[in-house]
PyMOL Python script that loads the backbone (N, CA, C, O; Angstrom):
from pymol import cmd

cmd.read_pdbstr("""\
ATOM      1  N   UNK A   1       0.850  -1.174   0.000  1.00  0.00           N
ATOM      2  CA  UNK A   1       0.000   0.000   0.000  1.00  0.00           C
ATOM      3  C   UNK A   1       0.887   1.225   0.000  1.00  0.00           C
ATOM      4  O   UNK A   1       1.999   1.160   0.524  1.00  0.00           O
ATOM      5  N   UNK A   2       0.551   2.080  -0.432  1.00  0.00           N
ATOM      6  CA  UNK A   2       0.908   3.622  -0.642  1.00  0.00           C
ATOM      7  C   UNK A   2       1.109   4.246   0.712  1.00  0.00           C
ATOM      8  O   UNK A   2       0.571   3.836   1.741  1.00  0.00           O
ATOM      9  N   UNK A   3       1.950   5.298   0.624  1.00  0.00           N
ATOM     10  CA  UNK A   3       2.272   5.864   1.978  1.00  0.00           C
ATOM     11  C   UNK A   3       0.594   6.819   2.182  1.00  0.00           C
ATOM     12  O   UNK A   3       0.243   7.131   3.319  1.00  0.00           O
ATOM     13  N   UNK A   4      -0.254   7.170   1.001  1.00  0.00           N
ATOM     14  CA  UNK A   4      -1.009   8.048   1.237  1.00  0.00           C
ATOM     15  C   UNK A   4      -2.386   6.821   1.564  1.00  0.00           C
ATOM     16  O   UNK A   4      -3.327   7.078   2.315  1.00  0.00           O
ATOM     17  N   UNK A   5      -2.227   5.574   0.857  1.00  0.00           N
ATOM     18  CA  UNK A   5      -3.199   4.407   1.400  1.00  0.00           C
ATOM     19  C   UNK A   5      -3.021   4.344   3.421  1.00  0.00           C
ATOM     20  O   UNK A   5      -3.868   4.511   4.298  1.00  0.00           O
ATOM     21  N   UNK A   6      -1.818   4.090   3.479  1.00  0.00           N
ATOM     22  CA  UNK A   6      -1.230   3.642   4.611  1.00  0.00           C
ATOM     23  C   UNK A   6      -2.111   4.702   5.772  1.00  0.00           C
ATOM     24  O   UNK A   6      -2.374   4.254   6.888  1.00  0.00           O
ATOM     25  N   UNK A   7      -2.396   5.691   5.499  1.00  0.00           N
ATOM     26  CA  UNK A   7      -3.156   7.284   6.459  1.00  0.00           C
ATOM     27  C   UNK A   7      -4.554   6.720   6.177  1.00  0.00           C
ATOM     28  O   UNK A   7      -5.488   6.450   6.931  1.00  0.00           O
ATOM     29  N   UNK A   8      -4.449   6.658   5.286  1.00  0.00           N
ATOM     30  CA  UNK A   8      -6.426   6.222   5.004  1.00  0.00           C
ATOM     31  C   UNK A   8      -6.838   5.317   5.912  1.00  0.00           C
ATOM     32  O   UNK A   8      -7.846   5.287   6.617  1.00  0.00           O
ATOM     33  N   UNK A   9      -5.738   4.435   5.779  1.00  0.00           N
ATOM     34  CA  UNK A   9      -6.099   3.016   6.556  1.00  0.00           C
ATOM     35  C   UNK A   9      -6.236   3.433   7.873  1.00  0.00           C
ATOM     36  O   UNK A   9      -7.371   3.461   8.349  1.00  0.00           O
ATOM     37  N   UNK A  10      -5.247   3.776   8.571  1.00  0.00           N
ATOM     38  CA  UNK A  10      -5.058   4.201  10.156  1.00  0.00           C
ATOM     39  C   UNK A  10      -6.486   5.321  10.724  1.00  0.00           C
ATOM     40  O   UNK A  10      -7.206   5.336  11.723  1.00  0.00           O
ATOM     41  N   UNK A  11      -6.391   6.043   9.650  1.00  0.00           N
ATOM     42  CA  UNK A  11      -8.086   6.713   9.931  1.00  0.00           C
ATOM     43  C   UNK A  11      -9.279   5.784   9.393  1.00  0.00           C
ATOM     44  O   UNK A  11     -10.295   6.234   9.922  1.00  0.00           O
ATOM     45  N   UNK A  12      -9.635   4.623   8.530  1.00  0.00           N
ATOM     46  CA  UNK A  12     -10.381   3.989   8.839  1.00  0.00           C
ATOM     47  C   UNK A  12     -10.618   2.935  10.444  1.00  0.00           C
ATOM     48  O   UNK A  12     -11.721   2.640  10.905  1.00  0.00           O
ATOM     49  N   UNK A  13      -9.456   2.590  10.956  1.00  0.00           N
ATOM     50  CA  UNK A  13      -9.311   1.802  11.440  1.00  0.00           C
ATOM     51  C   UNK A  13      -9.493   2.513  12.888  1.00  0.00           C
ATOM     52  O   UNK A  13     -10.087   1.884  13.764  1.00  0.00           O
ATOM     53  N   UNK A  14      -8.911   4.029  13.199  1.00  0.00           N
ATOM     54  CA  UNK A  14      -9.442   4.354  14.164  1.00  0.00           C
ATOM     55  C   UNK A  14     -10.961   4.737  14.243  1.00  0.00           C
ATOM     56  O   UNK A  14     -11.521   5.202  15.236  1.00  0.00           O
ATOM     57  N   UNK A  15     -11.400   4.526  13.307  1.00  0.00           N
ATOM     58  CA  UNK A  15     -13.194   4.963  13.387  1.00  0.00           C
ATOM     59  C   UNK A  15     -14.223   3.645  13.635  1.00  0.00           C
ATOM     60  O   UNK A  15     -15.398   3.601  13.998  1.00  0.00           O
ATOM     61  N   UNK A  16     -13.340   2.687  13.308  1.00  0.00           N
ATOM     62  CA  UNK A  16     -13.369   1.022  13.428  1.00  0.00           C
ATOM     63  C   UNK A  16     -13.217   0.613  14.610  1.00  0.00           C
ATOM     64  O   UNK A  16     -13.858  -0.145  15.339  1.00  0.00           O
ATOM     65  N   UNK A  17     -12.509   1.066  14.689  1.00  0.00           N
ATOM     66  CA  UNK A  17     -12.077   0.143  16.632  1.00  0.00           C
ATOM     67  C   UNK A  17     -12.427   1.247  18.335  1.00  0.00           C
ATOM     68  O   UNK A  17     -12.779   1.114  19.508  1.00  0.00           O
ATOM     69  N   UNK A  18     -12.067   2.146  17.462  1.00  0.00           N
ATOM     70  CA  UNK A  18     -12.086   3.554  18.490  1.00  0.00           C
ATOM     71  C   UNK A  18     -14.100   4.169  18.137  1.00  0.00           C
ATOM     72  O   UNK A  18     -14.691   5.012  18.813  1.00  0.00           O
ATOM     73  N   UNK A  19     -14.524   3.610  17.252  1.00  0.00           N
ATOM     74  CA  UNK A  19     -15.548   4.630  17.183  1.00  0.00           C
ATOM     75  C   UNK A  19     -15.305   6.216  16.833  1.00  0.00           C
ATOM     76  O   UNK A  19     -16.142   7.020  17.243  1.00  0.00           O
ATOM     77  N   UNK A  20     -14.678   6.472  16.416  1.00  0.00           N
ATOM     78  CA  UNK A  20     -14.396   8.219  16.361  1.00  0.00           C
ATOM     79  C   UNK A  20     -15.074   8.583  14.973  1.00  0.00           C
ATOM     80  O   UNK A  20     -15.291   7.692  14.152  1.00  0.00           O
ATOM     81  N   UNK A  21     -15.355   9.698  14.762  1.00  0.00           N
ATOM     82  CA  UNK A  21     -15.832  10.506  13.297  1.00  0.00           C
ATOM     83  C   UNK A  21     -14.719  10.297  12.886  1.00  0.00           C
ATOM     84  O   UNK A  21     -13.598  10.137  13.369  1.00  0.00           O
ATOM     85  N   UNK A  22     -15.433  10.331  11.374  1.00  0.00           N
ATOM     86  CA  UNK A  22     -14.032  10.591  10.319  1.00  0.00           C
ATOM     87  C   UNK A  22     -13.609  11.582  10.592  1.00  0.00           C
ATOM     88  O   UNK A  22     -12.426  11.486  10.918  1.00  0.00           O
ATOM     89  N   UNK A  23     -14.066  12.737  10.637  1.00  0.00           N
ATOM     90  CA  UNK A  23     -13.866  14.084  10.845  1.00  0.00           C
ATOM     91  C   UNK A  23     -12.224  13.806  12.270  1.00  0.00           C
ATOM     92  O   UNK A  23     -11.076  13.741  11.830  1.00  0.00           O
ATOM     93  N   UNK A  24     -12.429  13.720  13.417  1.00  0.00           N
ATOM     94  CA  UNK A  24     -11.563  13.410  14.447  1.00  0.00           C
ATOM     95  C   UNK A  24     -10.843  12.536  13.945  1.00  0.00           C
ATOM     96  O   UNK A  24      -9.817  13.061  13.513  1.00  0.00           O
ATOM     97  N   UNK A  25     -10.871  11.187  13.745  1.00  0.00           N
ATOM     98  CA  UNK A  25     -10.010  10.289  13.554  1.00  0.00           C
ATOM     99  C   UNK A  25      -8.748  10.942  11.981  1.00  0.00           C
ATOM    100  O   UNK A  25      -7.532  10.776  12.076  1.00  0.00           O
ATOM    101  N   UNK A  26      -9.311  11.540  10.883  1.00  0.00           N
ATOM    102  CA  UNK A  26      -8.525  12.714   9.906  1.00  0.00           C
ATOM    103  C   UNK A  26      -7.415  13.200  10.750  1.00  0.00           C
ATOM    104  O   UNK A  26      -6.205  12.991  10.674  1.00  0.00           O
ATOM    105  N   UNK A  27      -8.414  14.188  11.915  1.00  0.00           N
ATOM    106  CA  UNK A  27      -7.592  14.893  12.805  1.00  0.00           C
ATOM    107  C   UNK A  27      -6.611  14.464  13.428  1.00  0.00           C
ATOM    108  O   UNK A  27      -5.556  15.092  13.338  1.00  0.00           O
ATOM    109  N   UNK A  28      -6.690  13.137  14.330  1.00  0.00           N
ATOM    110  CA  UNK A  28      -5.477  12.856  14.794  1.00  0.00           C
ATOM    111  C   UNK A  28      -4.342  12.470  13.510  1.00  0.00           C
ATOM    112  O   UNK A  28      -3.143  12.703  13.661  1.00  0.00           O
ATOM    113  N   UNK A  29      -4.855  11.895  12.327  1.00  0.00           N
ATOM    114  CA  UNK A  29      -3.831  11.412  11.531  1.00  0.00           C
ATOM    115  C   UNK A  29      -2.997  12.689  11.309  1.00  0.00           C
ATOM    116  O   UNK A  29      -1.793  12.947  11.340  1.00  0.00           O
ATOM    117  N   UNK A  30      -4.029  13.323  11.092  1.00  0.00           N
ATOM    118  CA  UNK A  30      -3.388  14.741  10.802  1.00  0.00           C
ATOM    119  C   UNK A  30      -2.286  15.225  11.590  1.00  0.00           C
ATOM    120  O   UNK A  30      -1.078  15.251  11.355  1.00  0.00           O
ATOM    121  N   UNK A  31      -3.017  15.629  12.647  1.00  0.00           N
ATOM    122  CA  UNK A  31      -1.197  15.893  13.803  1.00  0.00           C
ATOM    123  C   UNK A  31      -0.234  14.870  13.950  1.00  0.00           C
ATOM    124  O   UNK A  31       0.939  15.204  14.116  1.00  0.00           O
ATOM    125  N   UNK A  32      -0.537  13.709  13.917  1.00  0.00           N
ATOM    126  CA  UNK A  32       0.649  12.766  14.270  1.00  0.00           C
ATOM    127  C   UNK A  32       1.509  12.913  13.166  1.00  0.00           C
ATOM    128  O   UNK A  32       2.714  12.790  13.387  1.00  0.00           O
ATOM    129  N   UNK A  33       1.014  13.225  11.674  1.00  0.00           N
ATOM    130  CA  UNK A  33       1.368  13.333  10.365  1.00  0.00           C
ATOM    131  C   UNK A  33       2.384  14.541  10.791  1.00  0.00           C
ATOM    132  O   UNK A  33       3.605  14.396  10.745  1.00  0.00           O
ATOM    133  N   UNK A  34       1.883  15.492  11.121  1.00  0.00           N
ATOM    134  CA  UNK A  34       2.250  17.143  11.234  1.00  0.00           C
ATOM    135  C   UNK A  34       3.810  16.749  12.436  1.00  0.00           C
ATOM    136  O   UNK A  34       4.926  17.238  12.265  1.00  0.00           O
ATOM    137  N   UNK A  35       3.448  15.822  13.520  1.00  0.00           N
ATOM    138  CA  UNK A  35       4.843  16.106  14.446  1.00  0.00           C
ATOM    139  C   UNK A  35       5.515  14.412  14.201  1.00  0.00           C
ATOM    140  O   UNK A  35       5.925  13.726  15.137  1.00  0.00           O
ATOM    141  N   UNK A  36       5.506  13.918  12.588  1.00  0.00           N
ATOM    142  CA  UNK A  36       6.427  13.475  11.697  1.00  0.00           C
ATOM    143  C   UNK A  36       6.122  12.066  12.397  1.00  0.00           C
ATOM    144  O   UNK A  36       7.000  11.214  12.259  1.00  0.00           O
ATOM    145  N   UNK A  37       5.079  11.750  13.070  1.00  0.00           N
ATOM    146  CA  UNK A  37       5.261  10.136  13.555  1.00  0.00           C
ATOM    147  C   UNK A  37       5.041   9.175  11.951  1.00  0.00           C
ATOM    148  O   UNK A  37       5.098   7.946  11.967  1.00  0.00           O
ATOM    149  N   UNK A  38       4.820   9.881  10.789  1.00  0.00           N
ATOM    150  CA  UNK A  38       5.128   8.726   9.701  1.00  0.00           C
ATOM    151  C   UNK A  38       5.833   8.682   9.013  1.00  0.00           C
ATOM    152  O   UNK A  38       5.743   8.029   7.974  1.00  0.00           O
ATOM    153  N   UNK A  39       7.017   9.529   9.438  1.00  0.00           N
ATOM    154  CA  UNK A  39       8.052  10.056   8.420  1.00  0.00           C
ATOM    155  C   UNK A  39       9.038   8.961   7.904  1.00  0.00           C
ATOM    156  O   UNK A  39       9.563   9.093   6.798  1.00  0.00           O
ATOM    157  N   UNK A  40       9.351   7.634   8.879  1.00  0.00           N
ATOM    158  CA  UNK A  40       9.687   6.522   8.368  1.00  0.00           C
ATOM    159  C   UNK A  40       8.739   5.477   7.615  1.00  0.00           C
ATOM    160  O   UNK A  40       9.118   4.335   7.357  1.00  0.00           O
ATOM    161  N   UNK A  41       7.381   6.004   7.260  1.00  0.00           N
ATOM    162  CA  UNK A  41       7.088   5.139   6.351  1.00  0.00           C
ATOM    163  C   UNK A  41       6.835   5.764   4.888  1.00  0.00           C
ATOM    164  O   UNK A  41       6.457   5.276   3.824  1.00  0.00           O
ATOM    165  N   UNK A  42       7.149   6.850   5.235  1.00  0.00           N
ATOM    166  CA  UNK A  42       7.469   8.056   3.665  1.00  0.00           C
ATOM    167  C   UNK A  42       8.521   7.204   3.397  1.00  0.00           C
ATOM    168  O   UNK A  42       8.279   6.281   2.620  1.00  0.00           O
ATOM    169  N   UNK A  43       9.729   7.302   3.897  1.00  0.00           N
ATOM    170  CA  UNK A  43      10.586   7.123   3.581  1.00  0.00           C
ATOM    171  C   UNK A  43      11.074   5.503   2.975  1.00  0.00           C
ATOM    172  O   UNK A  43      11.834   5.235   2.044  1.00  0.00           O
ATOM    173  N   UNK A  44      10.267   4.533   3.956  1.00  0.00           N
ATOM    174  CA  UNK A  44      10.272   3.247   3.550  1.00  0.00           C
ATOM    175  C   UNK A  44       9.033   2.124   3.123  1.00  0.00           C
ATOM    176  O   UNK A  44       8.782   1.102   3.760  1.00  0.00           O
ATOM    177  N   UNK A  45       8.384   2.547   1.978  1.00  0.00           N
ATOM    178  CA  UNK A  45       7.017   2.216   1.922  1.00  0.00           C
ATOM    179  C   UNK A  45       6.551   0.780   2.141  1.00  0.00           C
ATOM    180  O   UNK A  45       5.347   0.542   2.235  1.00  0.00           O
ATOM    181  N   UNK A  46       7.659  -0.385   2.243  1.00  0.00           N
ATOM    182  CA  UNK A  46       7.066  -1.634   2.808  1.00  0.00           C
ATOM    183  C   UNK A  46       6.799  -1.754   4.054  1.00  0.00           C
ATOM    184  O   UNK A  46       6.455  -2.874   4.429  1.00  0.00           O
ATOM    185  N   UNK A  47       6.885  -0.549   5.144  1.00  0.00           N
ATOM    186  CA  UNK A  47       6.676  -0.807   6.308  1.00  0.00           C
ATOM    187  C   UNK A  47       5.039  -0.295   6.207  1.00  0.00           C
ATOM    188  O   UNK A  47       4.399  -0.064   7.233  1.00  0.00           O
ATOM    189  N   UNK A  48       4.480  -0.156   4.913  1.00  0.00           N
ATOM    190  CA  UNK A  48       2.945   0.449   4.952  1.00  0.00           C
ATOM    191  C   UNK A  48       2.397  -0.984   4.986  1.00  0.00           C
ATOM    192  O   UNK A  48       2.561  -1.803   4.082  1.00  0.00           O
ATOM    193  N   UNK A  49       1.878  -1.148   5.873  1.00  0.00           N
ATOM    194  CA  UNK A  49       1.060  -2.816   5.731  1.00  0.00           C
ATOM    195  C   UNK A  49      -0.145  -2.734   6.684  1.00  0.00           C
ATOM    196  O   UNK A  49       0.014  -2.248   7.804  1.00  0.00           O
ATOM    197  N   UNK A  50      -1.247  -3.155   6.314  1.00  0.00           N
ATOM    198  CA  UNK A  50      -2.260  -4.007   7.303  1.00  0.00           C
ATOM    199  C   UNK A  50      -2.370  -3.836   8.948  1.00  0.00           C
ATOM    200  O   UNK A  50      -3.165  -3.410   9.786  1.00  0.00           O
ATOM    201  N   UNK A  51      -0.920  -4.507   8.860  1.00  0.00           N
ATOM    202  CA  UNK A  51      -1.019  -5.046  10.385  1.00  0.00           C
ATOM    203  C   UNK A  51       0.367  -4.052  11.327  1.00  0.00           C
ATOM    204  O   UNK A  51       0.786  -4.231  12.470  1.00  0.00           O
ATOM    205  N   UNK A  52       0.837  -2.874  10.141  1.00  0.00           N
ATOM    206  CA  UNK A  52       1.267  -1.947  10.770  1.00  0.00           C
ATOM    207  C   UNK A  52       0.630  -1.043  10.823  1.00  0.00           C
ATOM    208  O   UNK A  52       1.100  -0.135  11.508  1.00  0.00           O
ATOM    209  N   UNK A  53      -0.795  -0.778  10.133  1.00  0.00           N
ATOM    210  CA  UNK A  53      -1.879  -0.237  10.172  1.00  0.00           C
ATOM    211  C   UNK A  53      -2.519   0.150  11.449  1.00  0.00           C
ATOM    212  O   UNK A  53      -2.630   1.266  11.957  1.00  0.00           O
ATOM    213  N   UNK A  54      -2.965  -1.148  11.907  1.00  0.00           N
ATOM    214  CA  UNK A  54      -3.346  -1.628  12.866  1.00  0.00           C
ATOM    215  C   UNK A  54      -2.238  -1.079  14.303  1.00  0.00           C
ATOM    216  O   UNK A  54      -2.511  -0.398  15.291  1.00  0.00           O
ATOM    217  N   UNK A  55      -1.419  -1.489  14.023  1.00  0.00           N
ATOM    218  CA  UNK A  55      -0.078  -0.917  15.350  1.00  0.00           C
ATOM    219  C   UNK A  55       0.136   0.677  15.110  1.00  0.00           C
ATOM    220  O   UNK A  55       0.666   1.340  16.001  1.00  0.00           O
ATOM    221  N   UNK A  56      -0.215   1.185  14.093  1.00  0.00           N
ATOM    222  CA  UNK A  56      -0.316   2.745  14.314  1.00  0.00           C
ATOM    223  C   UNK A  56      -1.675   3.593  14.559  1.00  0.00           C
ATOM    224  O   UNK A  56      -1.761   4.761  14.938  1.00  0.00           O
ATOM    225  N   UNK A  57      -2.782   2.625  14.216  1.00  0.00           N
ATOM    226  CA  UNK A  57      -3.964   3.319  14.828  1.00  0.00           C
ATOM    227  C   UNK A  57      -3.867   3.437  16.763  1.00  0.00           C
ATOM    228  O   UNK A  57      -4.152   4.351  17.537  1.00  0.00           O
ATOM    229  N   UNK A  58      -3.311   1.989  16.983  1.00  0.00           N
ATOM    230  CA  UNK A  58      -3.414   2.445  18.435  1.00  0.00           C
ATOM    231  C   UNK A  58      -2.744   3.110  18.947  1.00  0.00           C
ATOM    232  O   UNK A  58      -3.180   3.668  19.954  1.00  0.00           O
ATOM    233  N   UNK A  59      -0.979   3.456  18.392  1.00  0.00           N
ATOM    234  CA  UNK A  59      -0.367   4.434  19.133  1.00  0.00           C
ATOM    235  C   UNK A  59      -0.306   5.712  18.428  1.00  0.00           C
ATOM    236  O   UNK A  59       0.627   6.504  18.564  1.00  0.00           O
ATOM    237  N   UNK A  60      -1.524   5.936  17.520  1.00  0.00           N
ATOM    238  CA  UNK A  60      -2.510   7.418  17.134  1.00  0.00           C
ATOM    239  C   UNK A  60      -3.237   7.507  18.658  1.00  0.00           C
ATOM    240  O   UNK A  60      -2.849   8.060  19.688  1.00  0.00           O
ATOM    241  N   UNK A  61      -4.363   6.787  18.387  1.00  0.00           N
ATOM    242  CA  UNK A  61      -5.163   7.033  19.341  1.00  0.00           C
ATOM    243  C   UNK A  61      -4.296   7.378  20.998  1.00  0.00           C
ATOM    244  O   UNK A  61      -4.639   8.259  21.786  1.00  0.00           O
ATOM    245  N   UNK A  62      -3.239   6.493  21.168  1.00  0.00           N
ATOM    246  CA  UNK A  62      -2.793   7.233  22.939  1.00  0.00           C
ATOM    247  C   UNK A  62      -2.123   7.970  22.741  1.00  0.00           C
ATOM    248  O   UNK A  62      -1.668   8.560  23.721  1.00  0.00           O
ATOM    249  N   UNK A  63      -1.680   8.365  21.431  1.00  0.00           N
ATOM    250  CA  UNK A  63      -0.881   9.546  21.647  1.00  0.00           C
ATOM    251  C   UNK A  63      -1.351  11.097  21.563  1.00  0.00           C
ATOM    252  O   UNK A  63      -0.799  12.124  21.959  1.00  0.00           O
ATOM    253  N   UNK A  64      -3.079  10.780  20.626  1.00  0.00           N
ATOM    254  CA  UNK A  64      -3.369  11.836  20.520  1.00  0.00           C
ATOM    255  C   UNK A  64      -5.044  12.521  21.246  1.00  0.00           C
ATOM    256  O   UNK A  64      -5.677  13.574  21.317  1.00  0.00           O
ATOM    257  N   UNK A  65      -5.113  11.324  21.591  1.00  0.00           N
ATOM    258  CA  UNK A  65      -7.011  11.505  21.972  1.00  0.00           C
ATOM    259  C   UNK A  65      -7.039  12.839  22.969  1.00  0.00           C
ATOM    260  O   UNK A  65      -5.813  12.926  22.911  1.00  0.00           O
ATOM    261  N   UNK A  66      -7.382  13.891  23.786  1.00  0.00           N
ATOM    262  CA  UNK A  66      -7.526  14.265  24.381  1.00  0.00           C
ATOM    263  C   UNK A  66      -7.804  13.868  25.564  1.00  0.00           C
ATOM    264  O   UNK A  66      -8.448  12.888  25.938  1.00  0.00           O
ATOM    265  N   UNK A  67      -7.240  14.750  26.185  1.00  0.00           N
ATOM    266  CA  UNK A  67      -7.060  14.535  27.742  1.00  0.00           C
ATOM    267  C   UNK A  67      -8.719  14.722  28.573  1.00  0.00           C
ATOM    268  O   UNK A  67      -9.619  15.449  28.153  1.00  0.00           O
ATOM    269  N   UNK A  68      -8.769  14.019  29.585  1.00  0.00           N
ATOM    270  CA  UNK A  68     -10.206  13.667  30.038  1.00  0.00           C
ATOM    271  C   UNK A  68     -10.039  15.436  31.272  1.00  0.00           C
ATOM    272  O   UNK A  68     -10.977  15.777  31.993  1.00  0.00           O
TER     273      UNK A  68
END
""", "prot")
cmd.dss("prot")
cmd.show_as("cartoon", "prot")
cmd.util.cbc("prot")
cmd.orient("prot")
C-alpha cells in the first residue's frame, strides 16, 4: 500500500475500533502526520502494511485523543 493508502487506513481503522468521526479520527492522523510520527514510512514504503496499520492506529489514538 501507498504511503497516502497507509493514512487512510489508520483513519479507517481508528473509526473502526475507536468509534471516532471521520472528521476526528482525519484529525489525529493529521497531527501525528504534522509532528512526523510517519516520516519513516514516507521514507520506507514496505513498512505500509495491514497489520502496521493496525499498530499505528493504536499508538494514534494514545498519543493523541484528548485529555479527560
Amino acid at each position: 500500500m501507498t504511503y497516502e493508502q497507509h493514512l487512510d487506513e489508520v483513519a479507517t481503522l481508528l473509526t473502526e475500533i475507536y468509534t471516532l468521526s471521520d472528521e476526528t479520527a482525519i484529525g489525529f492522523v493529521m497531527r501525528a502526520q504534522a509532528d512526523d510520527y510517519f516520516s519513516g514510512h514516507d521514507d520506507d514504503p514496505s513498512i505500509c502494511t495491514r497489520e502496521r496499520a493496525e499498530q499505528d492506529a493504536r499508538a494514534v489514538f494514545k498519543g493523541y485523543k484528548p485529555e479527560k
